[in-house]
N, C-alpha and C positions, 0 to 999 in steps of 0.2 A: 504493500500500500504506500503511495505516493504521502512524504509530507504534508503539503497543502490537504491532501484526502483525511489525514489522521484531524488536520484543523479546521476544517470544513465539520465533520461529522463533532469534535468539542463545542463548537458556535450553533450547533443545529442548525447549519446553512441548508436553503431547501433553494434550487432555479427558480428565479435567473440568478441568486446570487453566486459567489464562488471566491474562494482563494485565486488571489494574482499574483502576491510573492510576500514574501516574508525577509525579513532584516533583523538580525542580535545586534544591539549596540551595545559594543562591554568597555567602552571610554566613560560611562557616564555609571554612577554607584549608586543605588542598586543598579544590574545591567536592564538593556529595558529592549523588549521584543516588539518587533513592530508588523503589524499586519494587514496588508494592504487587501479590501476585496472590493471585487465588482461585480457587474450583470454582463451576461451573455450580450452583446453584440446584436442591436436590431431586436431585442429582446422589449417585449410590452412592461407595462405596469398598472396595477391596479389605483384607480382616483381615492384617494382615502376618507374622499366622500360618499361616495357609494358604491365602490367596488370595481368599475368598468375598465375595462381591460383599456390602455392608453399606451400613445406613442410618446417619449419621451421631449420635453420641451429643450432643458437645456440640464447641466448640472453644477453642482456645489461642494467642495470635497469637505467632509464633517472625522472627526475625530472621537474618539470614546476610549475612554479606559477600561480594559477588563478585569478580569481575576487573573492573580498572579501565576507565572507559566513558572510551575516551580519555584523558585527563587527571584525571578525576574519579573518587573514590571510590564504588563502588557496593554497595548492598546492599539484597537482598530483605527483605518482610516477608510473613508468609502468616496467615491464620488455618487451624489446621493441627486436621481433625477426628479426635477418637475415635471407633471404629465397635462396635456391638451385635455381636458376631461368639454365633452361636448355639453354638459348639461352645468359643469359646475366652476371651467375656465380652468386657467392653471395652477395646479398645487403639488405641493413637497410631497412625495409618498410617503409612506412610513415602511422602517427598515424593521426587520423580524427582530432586531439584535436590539434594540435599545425604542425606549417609548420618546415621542414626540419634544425638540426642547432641552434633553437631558445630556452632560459630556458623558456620563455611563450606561454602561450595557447594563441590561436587565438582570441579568444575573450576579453582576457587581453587587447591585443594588440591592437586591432580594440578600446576599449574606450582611449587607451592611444592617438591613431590617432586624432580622435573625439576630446581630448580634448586639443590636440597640434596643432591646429588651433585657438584656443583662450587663452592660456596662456601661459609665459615661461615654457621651460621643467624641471628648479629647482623645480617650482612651484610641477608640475606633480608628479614628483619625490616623492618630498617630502609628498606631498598627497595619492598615493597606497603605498609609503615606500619602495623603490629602489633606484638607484644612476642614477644622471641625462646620467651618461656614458651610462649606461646601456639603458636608453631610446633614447637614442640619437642612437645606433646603430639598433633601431629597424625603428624609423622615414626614417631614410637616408636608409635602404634595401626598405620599400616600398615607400616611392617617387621616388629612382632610378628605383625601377622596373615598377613604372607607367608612367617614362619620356623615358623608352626606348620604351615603346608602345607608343609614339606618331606619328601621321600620319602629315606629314609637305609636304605633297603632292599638298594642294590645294593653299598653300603661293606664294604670287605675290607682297607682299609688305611690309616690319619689319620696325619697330622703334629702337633707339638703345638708349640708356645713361646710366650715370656709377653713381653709390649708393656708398658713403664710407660707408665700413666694420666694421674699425676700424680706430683708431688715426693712423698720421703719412701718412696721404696719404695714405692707401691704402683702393682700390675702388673694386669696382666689377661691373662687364658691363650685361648690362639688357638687354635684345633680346625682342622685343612685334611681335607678329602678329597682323596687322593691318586690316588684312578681320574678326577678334574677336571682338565678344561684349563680349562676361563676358572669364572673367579666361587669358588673354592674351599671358601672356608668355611660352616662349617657349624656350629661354635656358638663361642662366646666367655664367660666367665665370670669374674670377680673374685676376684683372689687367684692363686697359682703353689703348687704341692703337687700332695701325693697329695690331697685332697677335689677339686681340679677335675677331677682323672679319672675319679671315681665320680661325678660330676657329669655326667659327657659319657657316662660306660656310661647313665646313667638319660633323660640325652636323645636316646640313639642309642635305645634302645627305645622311646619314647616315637612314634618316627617312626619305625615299623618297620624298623629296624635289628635287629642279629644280635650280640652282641658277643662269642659265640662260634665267630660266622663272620670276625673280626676277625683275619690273617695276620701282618701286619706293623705294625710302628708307628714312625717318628720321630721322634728326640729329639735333645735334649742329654745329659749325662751327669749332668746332676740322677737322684743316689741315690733322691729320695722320685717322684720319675717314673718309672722304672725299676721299685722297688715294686709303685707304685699299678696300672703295666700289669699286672704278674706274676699280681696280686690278681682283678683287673677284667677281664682280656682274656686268661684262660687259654694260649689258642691262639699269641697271639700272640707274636711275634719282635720284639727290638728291633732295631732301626740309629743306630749314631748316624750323626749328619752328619756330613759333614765338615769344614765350614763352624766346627763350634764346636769340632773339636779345631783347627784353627789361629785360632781366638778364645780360648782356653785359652791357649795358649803365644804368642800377639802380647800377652795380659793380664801374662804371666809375667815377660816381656823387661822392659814398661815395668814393674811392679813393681822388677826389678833398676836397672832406668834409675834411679828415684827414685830408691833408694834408693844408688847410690855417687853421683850427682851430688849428695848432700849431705856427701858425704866429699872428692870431687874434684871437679874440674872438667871438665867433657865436651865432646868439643869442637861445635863451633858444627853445629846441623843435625840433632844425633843424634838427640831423639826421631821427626822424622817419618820420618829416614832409614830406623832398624827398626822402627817400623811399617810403612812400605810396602814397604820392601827391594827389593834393587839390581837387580827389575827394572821399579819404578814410582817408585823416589825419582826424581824432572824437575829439582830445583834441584841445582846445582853445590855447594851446601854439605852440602845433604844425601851426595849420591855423595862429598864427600872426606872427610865426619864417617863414612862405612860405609867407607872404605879406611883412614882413619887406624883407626878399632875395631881391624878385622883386624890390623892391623900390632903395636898394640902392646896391653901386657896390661890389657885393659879386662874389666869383671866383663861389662856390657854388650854386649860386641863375642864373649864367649863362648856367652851367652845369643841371642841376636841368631843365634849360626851353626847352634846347636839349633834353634832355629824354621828356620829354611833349611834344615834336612833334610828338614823335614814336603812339599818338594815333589820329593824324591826317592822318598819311600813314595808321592805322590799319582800319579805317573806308572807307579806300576806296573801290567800288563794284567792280569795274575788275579790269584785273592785267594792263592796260594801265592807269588807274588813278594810282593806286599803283605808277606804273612806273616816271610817270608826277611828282605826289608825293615827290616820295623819290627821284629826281633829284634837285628839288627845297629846301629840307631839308637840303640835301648834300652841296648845292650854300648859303644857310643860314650859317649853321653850320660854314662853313670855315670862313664867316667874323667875326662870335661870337668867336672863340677861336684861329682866328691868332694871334701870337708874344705872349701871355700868359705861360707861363712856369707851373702856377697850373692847366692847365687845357689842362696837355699832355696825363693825362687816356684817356680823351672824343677824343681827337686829334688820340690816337691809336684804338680806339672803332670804330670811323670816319672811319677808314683805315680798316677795319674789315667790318666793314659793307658793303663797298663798294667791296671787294673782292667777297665778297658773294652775293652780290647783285641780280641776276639772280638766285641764290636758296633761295632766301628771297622772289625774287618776283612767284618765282614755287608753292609758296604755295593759291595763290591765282587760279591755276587751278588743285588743289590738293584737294582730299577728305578726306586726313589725318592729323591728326597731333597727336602730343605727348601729347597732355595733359593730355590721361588715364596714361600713363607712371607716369609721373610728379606726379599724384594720388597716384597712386600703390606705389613711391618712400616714398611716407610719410606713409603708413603703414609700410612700409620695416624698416624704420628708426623707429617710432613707437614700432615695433615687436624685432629691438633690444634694444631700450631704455628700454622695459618692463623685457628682459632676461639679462640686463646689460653687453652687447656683448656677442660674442660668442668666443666658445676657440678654433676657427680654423674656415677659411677661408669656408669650406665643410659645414659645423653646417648652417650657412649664407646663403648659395644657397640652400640647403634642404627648408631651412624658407622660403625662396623666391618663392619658387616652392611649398610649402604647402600651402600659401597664394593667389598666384595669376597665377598658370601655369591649364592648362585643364585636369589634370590627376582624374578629376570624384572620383569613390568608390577605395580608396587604396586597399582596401583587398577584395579579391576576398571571395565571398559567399562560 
């Protein structure tokens, strides 16, 4: 078998294309293979607008990078014709080897896919020997093109919470579909409010979705969430999670933490001890910083026993126990932290909770909750910890969508 045959049949060339000669340049480090093809002589082409076979107009020689030939860098070059199309004038054909626009072959690009699911794209970069720019404009064409084919038709229920991006506050709001087991999301968008809601009603329509077929929804106890649903998703029901009422009041504790350990002294162990509480604190100093608390009169160690109630209401089986529950919490709480001034976080937590109280207790005849979110959030974080952020807002929702949205095989066979 002829060379050109051995590299014809690696590029899945099919007539008219073909090998016309091949060139190793080993001046230049790494060595770089160069591969010249063309079409048969007098040979037709198809219009890319609708298929009709065409006499060639004129041509344009295009260049592409492939996968490395062994050790060496590889790249195609073609002279690539425009064709007479009688019904559609003249246009560029499209080559079997590489999609429309792009300096790579498809199958470059489909490992670069492949392996932009498990590493930063510096990483990748730097591994085939290109610029993360460069790769980063190939990720975001086909993730965008496998989030516009999404079917959001059968949705009846989303989750929502917001991921920081980067320093400075700024977040980026997470969309789940809640009838998903694997792959969940569904859109992501820049910024945390009421506009990324009306954001997600216009791209749940978008993709035939219903968002007055919209039953249930997910959240935290963000006031302008809550809103925005009211507004946008008539039908729908909030829940919060539950997850963020005991993130409310584990925030509230250390709020009180700070602030008497600049008054007193505390004893050794205590912040991690009420953060994880006496049945995940493991060190020995932690367990005696949470029994000295209880013993003696700590702002701290009263705030601390507040949050340890939240797993008295969590253990309840209906939502009327719930209810009985967290009424009696409520009648507690106020006598543990009236006239205290260190213990005004847990007092506005108090008042938090209670506003929401009826989508606190929705959850208990709910079949959802956020916690794959919550999941997905730590790879999100994760995924930019490894790529040490990204340089722009867009980079970030691509990663988010290449990680955990249902867009299956990016590149089409």
């Amino acid at each position: 078998m002829r060379t050109e045959d051995i590299f014809a049949l690696g590029l899945g060339l099919t007539p008219p294309w073909q090998i016309v000669s091949q060139r190793l340049d080993i001046e230049k480090v790494p060595h770089e293979l160069h591969l010249t093809l063309g079409s048969v002589r007098g040979a037709s082409h198809p219009c890319p607008q609708c298929g009709r076979m065409c006499k060639p107009h004129d041509y344009q020689e295009f260049t592409w990078r492939h996968l490395n030939f062994f050790q060496h860098y590889c790249y195609l070059t073609a002279r690539v014709p425009r064709v007479d199309c009688p019904d559609h004038g003249t246009r560029r054909v499209t080559v079997p080897w590489a999609r429309p626009g792009s300096s790579f072959t498809l199958l470059f690009e489909q490992v670069v896919m492949t392996l932009a699911r498990e590493m930063p794209v510096a990483t990748i970069a730097s591994f085939v020997g290109t610029t993360d720019k460069r790769l980063c404009r190939v990720i975001n064409h086909y993730v965008a093109e496998a989030m516009n084919r999404i079917d959001l038709s059968a949705l009846e229920a989303f989750g929502l919470d917001e991921t920081a991006c980067r320093r400075g506050h700024r977040y980026v709001t997470v969309f789940i579909h809640l009838g998903r087991e694997e792959r969940p999301v569904v859109f992501a968008t820049e910024g945390k409010g009421k506009e990324t809601v009306k954001r997600f009603r216009d791209h749940l329509r978008s993709h035939g979705g219903h968002p007055e077929r919209v039953l249930e929804v997910v959240s935290d106890m963000s006031g302008s969430f809550v809103a925005a649903v009211k507004e946008h998703f008539p039908q729908a029901e909030v829940t919060v999670d539950w997850f963020h009422v005991v993130q409310l009041f584990t925030m509230a504790v250390d709020a009180v933490r700070k602030a008497e350990a600049r008054e007193r002294a505390l004893p050794v162990g205590t912040r991690w001890g009420v953060l994880k509480g006496r049945e995940t604190a493991k060190t020995q100093p932690q367990a005696e910083a949470l029994r000295e608390l209880e013993t003696e009169a700590f702002a701290t160690g009263v705030a601390y026993r507040v949050k340890e109630q939240l797993r008295w209401i969590r253990r309840a089986e209906t939502s009327q126990a719930a209810r009985w529950r967290s009424t009696n919490f409520l009648n507690y709480v106020r006598d543990k932290i009236e006239g205290e001034p260190l213990l005004a976080p847990v007092a506005k937590a108090i008042r938090t909770f209670e506003k929401h109280l009826e989508r606190i207790l929705a959850r208990w005849q709910s079949w959802h909750t956020n916690a794959r979110l919550e999941g997905l959030n730590g790879l999100f974080q994760a995924a930019r910890a490894r790529a040490r952020g990204y340089r722009n807002v867009a980079n970030f929702i691509t990663m988010i969508y290449l990680i955990a949205a249902p867009i299956g095989d990016l590149i089409k066979k």
